[in-house]
Structure formats: structure tokens, C-alpha cells
C-alpha positions in Angstrom: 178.1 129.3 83.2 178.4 132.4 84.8 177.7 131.2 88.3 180.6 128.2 87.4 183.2 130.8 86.6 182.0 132.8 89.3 182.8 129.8 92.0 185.8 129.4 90.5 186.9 132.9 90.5 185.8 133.0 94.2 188.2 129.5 95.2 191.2 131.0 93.6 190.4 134.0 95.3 190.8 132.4 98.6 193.4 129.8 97.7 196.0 133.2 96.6 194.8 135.1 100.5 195.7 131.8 102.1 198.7 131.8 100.5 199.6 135.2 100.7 198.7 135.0 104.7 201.2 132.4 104.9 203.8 133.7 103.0 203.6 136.9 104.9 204.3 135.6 108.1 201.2 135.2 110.0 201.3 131.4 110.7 203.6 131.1 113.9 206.6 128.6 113.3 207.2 128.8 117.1 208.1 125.5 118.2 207.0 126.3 121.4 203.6 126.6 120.4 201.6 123.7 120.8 200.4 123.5 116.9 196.6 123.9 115.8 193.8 121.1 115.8 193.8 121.7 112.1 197.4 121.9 111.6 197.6 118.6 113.8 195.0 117.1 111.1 196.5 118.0 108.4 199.8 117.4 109.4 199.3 114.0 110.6 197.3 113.3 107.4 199.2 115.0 104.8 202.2 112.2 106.8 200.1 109.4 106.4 199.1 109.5 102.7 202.6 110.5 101.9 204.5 107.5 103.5 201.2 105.2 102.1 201.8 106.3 98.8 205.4 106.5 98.3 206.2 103.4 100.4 207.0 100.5 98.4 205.6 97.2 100.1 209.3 95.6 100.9 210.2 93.9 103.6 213.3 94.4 105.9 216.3 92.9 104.3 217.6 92.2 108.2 216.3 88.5 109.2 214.5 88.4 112.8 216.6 86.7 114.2 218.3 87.0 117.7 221.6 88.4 116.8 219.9 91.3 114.3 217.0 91.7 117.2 219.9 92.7 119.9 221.7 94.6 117.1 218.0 96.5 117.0 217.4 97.1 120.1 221.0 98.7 120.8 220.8 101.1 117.8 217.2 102.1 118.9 218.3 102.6 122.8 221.7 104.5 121.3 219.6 106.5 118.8 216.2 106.9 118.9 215.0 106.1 122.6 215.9 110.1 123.1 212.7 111.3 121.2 210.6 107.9 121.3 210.9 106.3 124.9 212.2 103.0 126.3 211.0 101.0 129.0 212.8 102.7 132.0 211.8 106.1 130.3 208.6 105.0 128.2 207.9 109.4 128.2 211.3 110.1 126.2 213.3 113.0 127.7 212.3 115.1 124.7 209.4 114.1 124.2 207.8 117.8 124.8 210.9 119.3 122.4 209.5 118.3 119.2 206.5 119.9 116.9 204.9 117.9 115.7 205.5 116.0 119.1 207.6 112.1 118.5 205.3 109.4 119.0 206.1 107.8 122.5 206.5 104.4 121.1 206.3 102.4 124.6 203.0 103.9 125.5 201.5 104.1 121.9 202.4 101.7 119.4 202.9 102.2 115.6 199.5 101.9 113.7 201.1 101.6 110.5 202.3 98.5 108.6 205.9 97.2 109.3 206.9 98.3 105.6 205.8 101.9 106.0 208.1 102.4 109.5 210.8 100.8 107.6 210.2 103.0 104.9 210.3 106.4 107.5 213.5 104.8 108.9 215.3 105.2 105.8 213.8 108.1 104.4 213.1 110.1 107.8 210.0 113.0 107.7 210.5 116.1 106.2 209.4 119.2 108.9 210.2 117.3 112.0 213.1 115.8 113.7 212.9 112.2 112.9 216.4 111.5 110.5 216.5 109.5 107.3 
């Protein structure tokens, strides 16, 4: 029992230094600086599970069709080819700007299921500069 409570007593002990490191400043929010392996990890995780949990499987209310597909294609051009690339510019012009960096959709498709990007279009991702 003793070594239990000692374990214990020894994770909480490093859980309340990793907090107090953060809160005190010494994890850079430099945008500028290009972010950690392990903040890249957990970043991209911690994203992922998020959007797979919370995202209900719905699909777009918006038929495929050709006028809605045109429709598409102008609002992503007129707002958000800027961060994720078309095909004259499939590296967006601020593509470097962003940290976490926007995925370059022309060179590296979406690896998630349609409902989850529809669910990050109309919620957005908190910490980065992708709008609801």
C-alpha cells in the first residue's frame, strides 16, 4: 500500500511541476518557432480524437451537384485557398504563417472522413487559424 500511495504521490508531484512550468511561462508561444516533435504529436492527436469524438456522423445538407460543386469551389478559392492551396498555388501563400502549420490540401489530401471536415468547417479548431 505504501509503495501505491507512494506512486501516486510521485505522479501528482510531476503532473503540478508540469503545470507550474507552463503556467509560468517557460513553454514558448512564439509563432515563429517551429513547434516540438511532441507538441506536434500531441497536438495533432489531441485534434484528432477531439473532432472523432465530438463529430456527429451527418452528412452535408448541400446536394453534389454541379451548381453547389461551383458554389464550392468559389467559396474555397475566395476563402480558404489563402492558408490551404489551390492548383495554381498548391503551397498556399501562408502556408509557413500558421503554427500548427494549415494542411496544404492540393499536395496532401484530408485523411479524415467527409463528416469530420464538415464538422471542422462549421466548428473551426480552437489554437489555430482555421475559422468556424
Amino acid at each position: 500500500m505504501k509503495g501505491f500511495l507512494a506512486a501516486i504521490g510521485a505522479i501528482l508531484l510531476v503532473l503540478v511541476l508540469a503545470l507550474l512550468f507552463v503556467l509560468m511561462g517557460f513553454v514558448s508561444m512564439h509563432a515563429d518557432n517551429p513547434p516540438s516533435k511532441l507538441e506536434t504529436a500531441l497536438a495533432g492527436r489531441a485534434m484528432d480524437s477531439s473532432v472523432a469524438r465530438a463529430a456527429t456522423k451527418v452528412t452535408s445538407p448541400v446536394a453534389a451537384d454541379d451548381v453547389n460543386l461551383v458554389a464550392g469551389a468559389l467559396l474555397y478559392r475566395d476563402h480558404c485557398a489563402l492558408c490551404h492551396g489551390d492548383p495554381i498555388h498548391p503551397k498556399a501563400p501562408l502556408a509557413e504563417s500558421f503554427n500548427p502549420r494549415a494542411p496544404q490540401f492540393m499536395n496532401n489530401k484530408p485523411d479524415m472522413p467527409e463528416y469530420q471536415n464538415y464538422f471542422i468547417l462549421q466548428h473551426g479548431i480552437r489554437w489555430t487559424g482555421m475559422p468556424a
